[in-house]
PAVOLO-569195 format. One record per residue (C-alpha): z, x, y. Coordinates in steps of 0.5 Angstrom, whole numbers, padded with zeros to 4 digits, always signed. Layout:
# PAVOLO-569195
ZXY ...
//
This chain:
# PAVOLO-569195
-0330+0002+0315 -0336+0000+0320 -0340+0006+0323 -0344+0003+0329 -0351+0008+0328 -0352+0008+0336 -0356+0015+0338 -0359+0015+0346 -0354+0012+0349 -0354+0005+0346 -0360+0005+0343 -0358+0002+0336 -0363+0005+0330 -0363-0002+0327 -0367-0005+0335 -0371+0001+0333 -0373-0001+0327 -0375-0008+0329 -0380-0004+0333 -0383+0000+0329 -0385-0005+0324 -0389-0009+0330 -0392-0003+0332 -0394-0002+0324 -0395-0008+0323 -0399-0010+0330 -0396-0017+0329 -0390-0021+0332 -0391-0025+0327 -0392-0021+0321 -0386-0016+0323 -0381-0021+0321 -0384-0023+0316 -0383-0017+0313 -0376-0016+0317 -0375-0022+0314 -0372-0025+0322 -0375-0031+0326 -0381-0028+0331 -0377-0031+0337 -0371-0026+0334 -0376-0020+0334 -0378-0021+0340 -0371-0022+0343 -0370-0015+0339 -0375-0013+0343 -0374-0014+0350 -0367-0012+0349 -0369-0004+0347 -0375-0004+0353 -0368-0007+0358 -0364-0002+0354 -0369+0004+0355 -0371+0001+0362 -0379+0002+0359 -0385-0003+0357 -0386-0001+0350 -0392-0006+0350 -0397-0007+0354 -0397-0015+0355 -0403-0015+0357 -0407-0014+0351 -0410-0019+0345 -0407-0014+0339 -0400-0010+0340 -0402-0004+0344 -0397+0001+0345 -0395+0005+0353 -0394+0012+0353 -0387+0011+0353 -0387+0006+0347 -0392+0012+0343 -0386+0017+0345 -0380+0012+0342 -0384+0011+0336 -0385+0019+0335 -0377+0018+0336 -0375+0013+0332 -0379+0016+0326 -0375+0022+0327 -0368+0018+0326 -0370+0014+0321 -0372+0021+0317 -0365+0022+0318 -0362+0017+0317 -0366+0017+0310 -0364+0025+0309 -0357+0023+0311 -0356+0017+0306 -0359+0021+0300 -0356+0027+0301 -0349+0024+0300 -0351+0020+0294 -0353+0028+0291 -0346+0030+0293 -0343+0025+0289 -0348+0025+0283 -0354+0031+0283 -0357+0027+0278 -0359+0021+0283 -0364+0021+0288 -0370+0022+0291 -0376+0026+0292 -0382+0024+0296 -0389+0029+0296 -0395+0028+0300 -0402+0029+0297 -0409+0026+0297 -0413+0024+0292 -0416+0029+0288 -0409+0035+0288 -0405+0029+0286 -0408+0031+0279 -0405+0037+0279 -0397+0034+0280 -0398+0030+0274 -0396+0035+0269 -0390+0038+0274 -0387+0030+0275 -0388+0029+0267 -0383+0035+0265 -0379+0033+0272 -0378+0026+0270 -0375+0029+0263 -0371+0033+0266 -0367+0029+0272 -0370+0021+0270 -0366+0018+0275 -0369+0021+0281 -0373+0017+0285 -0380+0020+0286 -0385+0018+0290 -0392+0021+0291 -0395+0018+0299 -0402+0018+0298 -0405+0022+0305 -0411+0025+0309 -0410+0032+0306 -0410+0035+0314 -0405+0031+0316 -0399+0033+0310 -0397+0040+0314 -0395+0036+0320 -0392+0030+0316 -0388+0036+0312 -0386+0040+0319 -0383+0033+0322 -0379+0032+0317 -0383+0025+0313 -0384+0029+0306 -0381+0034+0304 -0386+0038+0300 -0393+0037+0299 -0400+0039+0295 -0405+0042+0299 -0411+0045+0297 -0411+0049+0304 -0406+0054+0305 -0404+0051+0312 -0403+0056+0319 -0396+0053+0321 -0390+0058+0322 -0386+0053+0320 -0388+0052+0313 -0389+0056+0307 -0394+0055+0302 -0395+0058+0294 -0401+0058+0290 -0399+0054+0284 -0406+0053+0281 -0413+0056+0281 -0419+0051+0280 -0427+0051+0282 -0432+0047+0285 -0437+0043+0278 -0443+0041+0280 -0443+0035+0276 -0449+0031+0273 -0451+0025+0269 -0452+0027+0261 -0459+0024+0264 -0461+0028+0270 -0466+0032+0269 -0462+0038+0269 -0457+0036+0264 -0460+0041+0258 -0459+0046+0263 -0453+0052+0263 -0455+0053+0271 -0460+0051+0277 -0461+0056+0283 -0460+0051+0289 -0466+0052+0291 -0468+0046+0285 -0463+0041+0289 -0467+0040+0295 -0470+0033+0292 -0463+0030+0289 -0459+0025+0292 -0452+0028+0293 -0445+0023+0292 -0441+0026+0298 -0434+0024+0299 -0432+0021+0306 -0426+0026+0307 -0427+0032+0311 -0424+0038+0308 -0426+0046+0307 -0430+0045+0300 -0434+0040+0304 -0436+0044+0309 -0437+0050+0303 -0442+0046+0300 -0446+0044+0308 -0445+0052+0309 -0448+0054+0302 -0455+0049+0303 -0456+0052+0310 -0455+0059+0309 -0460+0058+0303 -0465+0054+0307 -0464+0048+0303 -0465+0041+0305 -0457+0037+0302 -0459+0030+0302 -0452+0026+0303 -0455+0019+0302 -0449+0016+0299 -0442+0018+0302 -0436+0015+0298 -0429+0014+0300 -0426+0017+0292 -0427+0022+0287 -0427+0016+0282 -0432+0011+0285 -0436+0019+0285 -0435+0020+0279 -0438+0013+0276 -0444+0014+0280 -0446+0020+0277 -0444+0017+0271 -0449+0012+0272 -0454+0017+0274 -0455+0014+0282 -0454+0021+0284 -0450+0028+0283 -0444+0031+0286 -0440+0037+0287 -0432+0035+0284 -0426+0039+0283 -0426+0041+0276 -0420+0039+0275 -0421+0031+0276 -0429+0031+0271 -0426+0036+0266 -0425+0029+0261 -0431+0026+0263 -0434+0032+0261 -0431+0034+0255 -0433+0026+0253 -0440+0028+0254 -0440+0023+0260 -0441+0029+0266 -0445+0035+0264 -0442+0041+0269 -0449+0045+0271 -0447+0053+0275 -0450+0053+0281 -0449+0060+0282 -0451+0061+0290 -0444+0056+0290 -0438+0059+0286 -0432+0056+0289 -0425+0057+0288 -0420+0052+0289 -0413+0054+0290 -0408+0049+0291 -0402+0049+0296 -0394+0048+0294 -0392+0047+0301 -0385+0046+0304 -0381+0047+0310 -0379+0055+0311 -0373+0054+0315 -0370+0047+0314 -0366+0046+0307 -0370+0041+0302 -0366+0036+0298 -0362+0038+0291 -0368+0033+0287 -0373+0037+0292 -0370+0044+0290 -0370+0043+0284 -0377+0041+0283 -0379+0047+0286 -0376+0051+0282 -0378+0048+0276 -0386+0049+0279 -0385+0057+0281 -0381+0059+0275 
//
């Protein structure tokens, strides 16, 4: 039996997926590559939805692949009936096998650190599940949760969103950390006020510790030199190693380096931060059985 996946009166999910991909990738060309198709068929694909949904979905004018407002509103949509179709797909194989299926997590750099243990004792658990961990802005996962994209996600936050639940599920600290050559590397501590003259290794993400350190040099009248800014905690970590600079880091993600005696974690008492990190998941909609069973495993 042949299901015709047609939603909007007509639209056909798989003319909707022609769209999407010329919109992520930004190229005729290289969308059907990806799709596999000639570009002449891709462009038919998508002339035949703009007739169908009576609206220019690009602007025709432009050098690069831009998108009308009309076309960012179907994109919006087509990522939800994709979303779907996905949710649709993998919960009927778990009906017939909860052992299959597929998990898929959203976290940024540094709180992928605290999923490794948890996806260890899961995958020994269920070994056929699929688990895919999406690399994201930290900002952005509440959203990508709430619309239906991820399932559940790892924050250090706790996200202001009736929407979404969110449990503690650890509890880290901020380490100022510095080369074992560094001149304060033989000391237990240093009040801020000794930081003034250092070179600061800052990570180029936006996020409420970042800002914690700025509040914490300001209010004490110390000057924060952000000379180096890089975009992961592990090109930070290299740097210090190197003695090119010092740098605030989750503990979680130098507590190897420090127990080889590569880093040296010195206390600033004037910034003693608490780093909880966030378990978030839908709080009305239904998660998937690989989904709930992670959670369970992670809460109990």
């Amino acid at each position: 039996m042949v299901i015709s996946r047609r939603y909007n009166d007509g639209v056909e999910l798989s003319t909707l997926r022609v769209f999407m991909t010329i919109a992520s990738e930004r190229s005729f060309s290289r969308a059907a590559v990806k799709l596999s198709r000639t570009q002449p068929a891709v462009s038919l694909a998508l002339q035949r939805l703009e007739n169908e949904l009576g609206e220019q979905l690009l602007d025709r004018l432009a050098k690069d692949v831009v998108l009308t407002d009309a076309g960012r509103t179907v994109l919006d949509y087509a990522r939800r009936f994709q979303s779907l179709e996905s949710e649709m797909l993998n919960s009927i194989t778990e009906l017939r096998d909860r052992a299959a299926g597929r998990l898929a997590i959203g976290a940024n750099e540094s709180t992928t650190l605290y999923l490794l243990r948890h996806i260890e004792r899961y995958r020994g658990l269920y070994p056929h599940v699929k688990v895919q961990v999406r690399r994201s802005f930290s900002s952005r996962i509440p959203d990508e949760i709430a619309d239906g994209n991820l399932e559940l996600g790892v924050i250090s936050y706790r996200p202001r969103d009736e929407r979404l639940l969110a449990t503690v599920i650890f509890t880290d600290s901020l380490a100022f950390v510095v080369s074992p050559k560094h001149r304060l590397a033989k000391r237990k501590q240093a009040p801020i006020s000794e930081l003034g003259e250092e070179t600061f290794i800052a990570h180029n993400v936006l996020s409420p510790y970042r800002e914690l350190v700025l509040r914490g040099f300001r209010e004490n009248g110390v000057p924060l030199h952000m000379d180096i800014e890089m975009p992961t905690v592990e090109t930070i970590r290299r740097m210090v190693e190197a003695n090119q600079g010092v740098a605030f880091l989750p503990r979680m993600c130098v507590e190897q380096e420090i127990a080889e005696k590569r880093l040296v974690a010195v206390r600033v008492p004037e910034i003693e931060v608490e780093r909880k990190i966030y378990l978030v998941q839908p709080a009305k909609r239904a998660v998937s059985y690989a989904a709930d069973a992670f959670l369970k495993l992670v809460m109990g």
